[in-house]
N, C-alpha and C positions, 0 to 999 in steps of 0.2 A: 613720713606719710607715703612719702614714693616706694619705700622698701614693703610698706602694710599692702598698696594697692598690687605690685606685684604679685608678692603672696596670695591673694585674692581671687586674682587672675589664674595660676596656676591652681589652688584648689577648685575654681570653678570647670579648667579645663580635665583635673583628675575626677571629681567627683560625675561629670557628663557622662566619662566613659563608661562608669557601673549602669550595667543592665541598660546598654544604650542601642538603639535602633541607628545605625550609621548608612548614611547614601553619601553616593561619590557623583557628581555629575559638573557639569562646566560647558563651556562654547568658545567657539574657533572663529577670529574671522578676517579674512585679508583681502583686496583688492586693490587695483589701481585705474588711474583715472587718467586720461590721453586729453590733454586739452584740443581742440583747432588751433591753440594759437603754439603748439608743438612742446607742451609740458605734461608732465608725466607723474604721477604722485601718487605713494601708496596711500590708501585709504580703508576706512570700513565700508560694510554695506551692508549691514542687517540692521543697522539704526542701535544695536545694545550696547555698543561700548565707548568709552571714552575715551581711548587713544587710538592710533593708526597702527597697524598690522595687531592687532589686540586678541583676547579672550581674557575671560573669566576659567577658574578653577573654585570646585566649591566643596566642604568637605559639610555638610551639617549629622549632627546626630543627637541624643538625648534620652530621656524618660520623661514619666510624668512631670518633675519636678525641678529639672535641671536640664537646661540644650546649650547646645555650643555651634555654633555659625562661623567656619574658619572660610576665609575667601585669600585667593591673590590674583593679583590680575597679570597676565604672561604678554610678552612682545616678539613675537617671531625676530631670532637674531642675537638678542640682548638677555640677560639675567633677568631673573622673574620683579617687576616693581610693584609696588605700593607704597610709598613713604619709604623704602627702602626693606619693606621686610613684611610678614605675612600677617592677613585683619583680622582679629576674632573680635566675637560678641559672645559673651553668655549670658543666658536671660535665668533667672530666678522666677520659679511659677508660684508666686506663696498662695495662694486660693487654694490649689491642688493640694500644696504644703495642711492647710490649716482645715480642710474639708476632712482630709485623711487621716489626722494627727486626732481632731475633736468628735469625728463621725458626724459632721454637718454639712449644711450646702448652703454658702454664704452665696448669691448673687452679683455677686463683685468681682468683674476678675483683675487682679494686681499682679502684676510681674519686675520685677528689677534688672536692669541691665549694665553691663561693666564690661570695656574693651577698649579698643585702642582703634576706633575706626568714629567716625567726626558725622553725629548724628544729620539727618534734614528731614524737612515737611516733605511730604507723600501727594505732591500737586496732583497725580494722576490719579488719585482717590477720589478728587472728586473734580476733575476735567478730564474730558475726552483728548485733547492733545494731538491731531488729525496729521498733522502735518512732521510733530516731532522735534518739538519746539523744547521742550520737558524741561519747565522752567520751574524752581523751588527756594527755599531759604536754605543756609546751612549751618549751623555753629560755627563753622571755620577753626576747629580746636586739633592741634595735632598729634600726633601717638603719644609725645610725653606728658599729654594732659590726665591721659586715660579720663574719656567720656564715660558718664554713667549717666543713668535717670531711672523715671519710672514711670508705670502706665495703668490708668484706672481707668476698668471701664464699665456698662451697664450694657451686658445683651448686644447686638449690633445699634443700640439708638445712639449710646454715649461714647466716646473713649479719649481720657485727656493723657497727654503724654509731655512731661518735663526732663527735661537733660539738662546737666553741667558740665562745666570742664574745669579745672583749677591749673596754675603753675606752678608745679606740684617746687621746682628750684625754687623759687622767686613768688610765693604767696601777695608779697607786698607789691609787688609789681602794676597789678591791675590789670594782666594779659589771661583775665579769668572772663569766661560767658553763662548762659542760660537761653537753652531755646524753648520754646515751650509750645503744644500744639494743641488744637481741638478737632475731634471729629463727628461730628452729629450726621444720624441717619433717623430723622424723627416717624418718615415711613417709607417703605420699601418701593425704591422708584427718587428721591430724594436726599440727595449727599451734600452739604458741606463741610470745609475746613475754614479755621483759623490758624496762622501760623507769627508766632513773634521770638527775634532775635534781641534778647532783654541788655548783650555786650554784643556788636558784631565783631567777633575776631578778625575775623580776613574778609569780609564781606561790607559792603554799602547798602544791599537791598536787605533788609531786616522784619520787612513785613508779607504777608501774606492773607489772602482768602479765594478762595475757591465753592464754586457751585454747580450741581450737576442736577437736571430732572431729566428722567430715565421717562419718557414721554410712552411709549411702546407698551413699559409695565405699568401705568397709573393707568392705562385707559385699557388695556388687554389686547395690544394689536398683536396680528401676528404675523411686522416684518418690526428693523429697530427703528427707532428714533429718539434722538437725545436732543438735548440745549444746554449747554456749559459754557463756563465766562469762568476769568481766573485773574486776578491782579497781584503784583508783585512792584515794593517800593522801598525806597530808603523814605521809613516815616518818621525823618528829620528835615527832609526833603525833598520830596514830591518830585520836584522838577530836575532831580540827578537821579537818574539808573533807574527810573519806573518802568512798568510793562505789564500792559493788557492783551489780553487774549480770549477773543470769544467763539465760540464754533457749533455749528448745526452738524452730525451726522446721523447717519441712518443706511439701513442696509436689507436686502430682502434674498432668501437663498442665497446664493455666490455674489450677489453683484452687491457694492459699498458703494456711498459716497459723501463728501464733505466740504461744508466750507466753512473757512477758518477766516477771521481779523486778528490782525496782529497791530498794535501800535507801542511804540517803544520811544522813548526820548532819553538826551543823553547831556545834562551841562557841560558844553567843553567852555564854555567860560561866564562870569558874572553877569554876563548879558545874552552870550549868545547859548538858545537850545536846540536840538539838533533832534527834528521830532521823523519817527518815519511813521509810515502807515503801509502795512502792506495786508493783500489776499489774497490767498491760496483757495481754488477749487479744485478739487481731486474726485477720483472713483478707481476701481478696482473691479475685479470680476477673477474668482476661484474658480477653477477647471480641476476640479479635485476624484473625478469619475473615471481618469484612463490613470494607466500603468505608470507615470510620472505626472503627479500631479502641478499642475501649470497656475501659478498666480498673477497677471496682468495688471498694471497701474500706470498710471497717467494724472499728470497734477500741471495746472495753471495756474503763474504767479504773478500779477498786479503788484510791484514793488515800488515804494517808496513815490506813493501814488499823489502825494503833495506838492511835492519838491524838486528831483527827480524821478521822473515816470520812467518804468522799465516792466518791459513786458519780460518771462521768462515761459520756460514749458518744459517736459521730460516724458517721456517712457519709458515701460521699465516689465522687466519680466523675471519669475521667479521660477525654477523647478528645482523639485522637490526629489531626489534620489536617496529614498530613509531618512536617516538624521541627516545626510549632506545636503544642502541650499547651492545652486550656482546660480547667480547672480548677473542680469547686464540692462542696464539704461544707457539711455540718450537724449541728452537732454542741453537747452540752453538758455545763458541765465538770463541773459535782453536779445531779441530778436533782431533787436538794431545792431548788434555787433556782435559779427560771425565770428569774432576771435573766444567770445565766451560758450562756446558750446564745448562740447564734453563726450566723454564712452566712458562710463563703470564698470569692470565686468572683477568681477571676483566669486569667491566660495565661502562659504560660512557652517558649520554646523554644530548641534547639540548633542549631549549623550549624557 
């Protein structure tokens, strides 16, 4: 089985490249942080990646019928990581396949996908996310599963999306999952998701739903306004690893702004729960009219507003030099003590 799915893998990456449309693109992004209390730490600062001194590199290409999605993610310093070695996906378009092959046009679109990169729910589909929270479910399945699934959908209203993973060694083992998701857009202005992890491989939080109404487009205004809420839970257990999330933003010309509730609890034991509650109020303002375009942000944190109360706060400034981002905030994280304040300044860019 493991010897077929390789096979697999390699024809889907040969067959991609006939008559294929290829782009080369990725992101850069490094900075460090100078605490008050005299620490010093590299970090990110564009919010996209998930490690420190990081980027992304991304090869995609394809035809009608056949694309291939090669990513790795880079560490200034260090040998390029991802599980040790480079992510592909290739998706199979059978609609395109079957519209072209019978001279019809079925309404359905079906796609198949196969790789080595560990599927998850798309929470930012249908939550706004303000603050960058960007919380979701995930398989938890690793390269030697080789994740596959598939995806039906109906026009933008409908699209359901199933994935597996198998041990591919050890069949009997039981170290196999299924995630499975839903996405409904019944009318334009209206998103949500459902998200379920049917094994959690490496995960606790196994549930999901998510909801967004696009307020701005339902009623015709013309600055934004949204209302989104997002839950996430181990739904065996509610009261270990839950997390809601609900937020108001809205924006008009250059100037954004947002507020977000966050509440999250955590069993650290049979009796005792560890609940926080925090909120972030933020705004922004784009200066995007002079020769380096300028982005301005500013955000206030009501943390763990229960329990322990902490106030926090940050500014933060953005210019734009082409694809290059430099990068500097200041910010800190309780008011009550001066040792937690902070300087970010670093560079980021796209190409």
């Amino acid at each position: 089985m493991k010897r077929l799915l390789s096979v697999l893998v390699i024809a889907i990456v040969a067959l991609s490249g006939v008559y294929a449309d290829w782009a080369f693109s990725g992101n850069f992004d490094v900075g460090y942080t100078f605490g008050f209390d005299g620490t010093k730490n590299v970090t990110t600062v564009s919010g996209d990646n998930s490690a420190p001194e990081a980027g992304f590199l991304y090869l995609k290409g394809g035809n009608d019928y056949l694309s291939l999605d090669v990513r790795t993610d880079i560490q200034a310093g260090q040998t390029i990581i991802r599980d040790g070695g480079v992510g592909m996906t290739g998706t199979l378009n059978m609609t395109n396949l079957i519209n072209d092959a019978f001279q019809t046009d079925i309404p359905v679109a079906v796609s198949f996908y196969l790789g080595n990169q560990s599927p998850e729910t798309d929470a930012d589909w249908a939550y706004a996310d303000p603050h960058g929270i960007d919380d979701e479910i995930s398989l938890g399945a690793s390269r030697a599963q080789y994740p596959f699934g598939v995806s039906i959908g109906y026009g933008d209203i409908v699209t359901a999306y199933a994935y597996g993973a198998l041990d591919i060694d050890n069949v009997e083992s039981g170290n196999s999952g299924a995630l499975f998701e839903l996405r409904v857009q019944p009318i334009e202005g209206v998103r949500a998701n459902i998200g379920y992890v049917a094994s959690a491989l490496e995960t606790a939080q196994d549930f999901q739903v998510s909801a967004l109404v696009d307020i701005a487009t339902l009623l015709g205004l013309d600055f934004s306004l949204d209302v989104s809420a997002s839950y996430v839970a181990n739904i065996d257990n509610a009261a270990d690893n839950s997390h809601f999330m609900a937020a108001v933003t809205g924006g008009f010309a250059g100037l954004g702004a947002y507020v977000e509730y966050e509440y999250y609890n955590d069993l650290e034991s049979a009796s005792v729960v560890d609940n926080l509650h925090n909120l972030y109020i933020g705004a922004s303002y784009d200066l995007d009219r002079i020769a380096v375009p300028l982005s301005f942000g500013a955000e206030l944190v009501l943390g763990d507003m229960v329990e322990d109360f902490t106030t926090g706060g940050s500014v933060s400034v953005d210019a734009a030099l082409m694809d290059v981002h430099f990068y500097g905030e200041l910010g800190v994280e309780d008011f009550g003590d001066g040792d937690t304040g902070y300087v970010t300044i670093g560079t980021y860019m796209y190409f």
